[in-house]
C-alpha positions as CSV (number, residue, x, y, z in Angstrom):
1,X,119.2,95.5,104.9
2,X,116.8,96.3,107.2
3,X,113.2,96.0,105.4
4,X,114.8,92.9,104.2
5,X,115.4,91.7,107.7
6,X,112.4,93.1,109.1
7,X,110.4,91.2,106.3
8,X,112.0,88.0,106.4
9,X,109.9,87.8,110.0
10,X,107.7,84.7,110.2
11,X,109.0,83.7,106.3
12,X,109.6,80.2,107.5
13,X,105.6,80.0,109.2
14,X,104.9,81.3,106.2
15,X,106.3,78.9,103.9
16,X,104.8,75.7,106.0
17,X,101.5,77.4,105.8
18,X,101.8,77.5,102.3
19,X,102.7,74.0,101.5
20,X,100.0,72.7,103.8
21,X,97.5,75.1,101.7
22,X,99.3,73.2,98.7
23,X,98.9,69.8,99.7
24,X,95.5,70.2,100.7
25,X,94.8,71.3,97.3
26,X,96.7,68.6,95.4
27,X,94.4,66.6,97.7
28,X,91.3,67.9,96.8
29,X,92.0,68.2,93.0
30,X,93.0,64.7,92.6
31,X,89.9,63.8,94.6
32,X,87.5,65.7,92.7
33,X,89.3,64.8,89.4
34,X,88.6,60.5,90.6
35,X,85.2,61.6,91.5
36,X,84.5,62.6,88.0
37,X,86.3,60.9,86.1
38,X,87.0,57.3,88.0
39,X,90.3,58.0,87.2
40,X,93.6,58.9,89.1
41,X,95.6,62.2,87.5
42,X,99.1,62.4,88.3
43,X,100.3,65.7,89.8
44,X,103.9,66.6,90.9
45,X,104.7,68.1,94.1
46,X,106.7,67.7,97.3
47,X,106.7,64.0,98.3
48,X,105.6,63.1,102.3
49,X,109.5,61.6,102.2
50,X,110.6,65.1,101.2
51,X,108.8,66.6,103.4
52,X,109.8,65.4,106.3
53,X,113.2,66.2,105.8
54,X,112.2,70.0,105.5
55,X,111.6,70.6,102.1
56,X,108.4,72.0,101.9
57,X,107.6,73.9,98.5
58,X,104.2,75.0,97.7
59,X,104.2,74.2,94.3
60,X,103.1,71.6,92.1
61,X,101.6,70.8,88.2
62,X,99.6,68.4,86.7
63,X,98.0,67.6,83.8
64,X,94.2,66.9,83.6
65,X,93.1,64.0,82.1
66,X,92.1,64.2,78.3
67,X,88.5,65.8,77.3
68,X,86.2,63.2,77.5
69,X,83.4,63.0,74.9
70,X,80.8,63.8,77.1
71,X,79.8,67.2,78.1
72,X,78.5,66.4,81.9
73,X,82.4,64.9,82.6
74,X,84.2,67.6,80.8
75,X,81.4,70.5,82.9
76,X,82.4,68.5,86.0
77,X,85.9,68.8,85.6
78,X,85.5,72.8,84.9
């Protein structure tokens, strides 16, 4: 009970830090995904709405758009 305790220290810090980490990323992908593509690519994470209520999970998924015939897009992408 004790190293469970002990490690449970700063968990909630921890778990903020995380989900900004997360959102930034979601950020950036969809970003660099529109960059290359011109397109916007759902993803599927904690919503601002959520968010401010306290739920603040660091994960989310996506799909990236389809491979696109040409070579420099699909390089981009990768």
């Amino acid at each position: 009970m004790v190293a469970l305790c002990t490690n449970h220290t700063g968990v909630e810090e921890r778990c903020l830090k995380a989900y900004d980490n997360s959102k930034a990323s979601m950020d950036a992908l969809c970003a660099a995904v529109k960059d290359v593509t011109k397109k916007d690519m759902d993803i599927h994470g904690v919503t601002e709405a959520n968010a401010a209520i306290g739920f603040t999970s660091s994960t989310y998924s996506f799909n990236l758009p389809p491979k696109s015939k040409s070579l420099k897009v699909n390089v981009a992408l990768a």
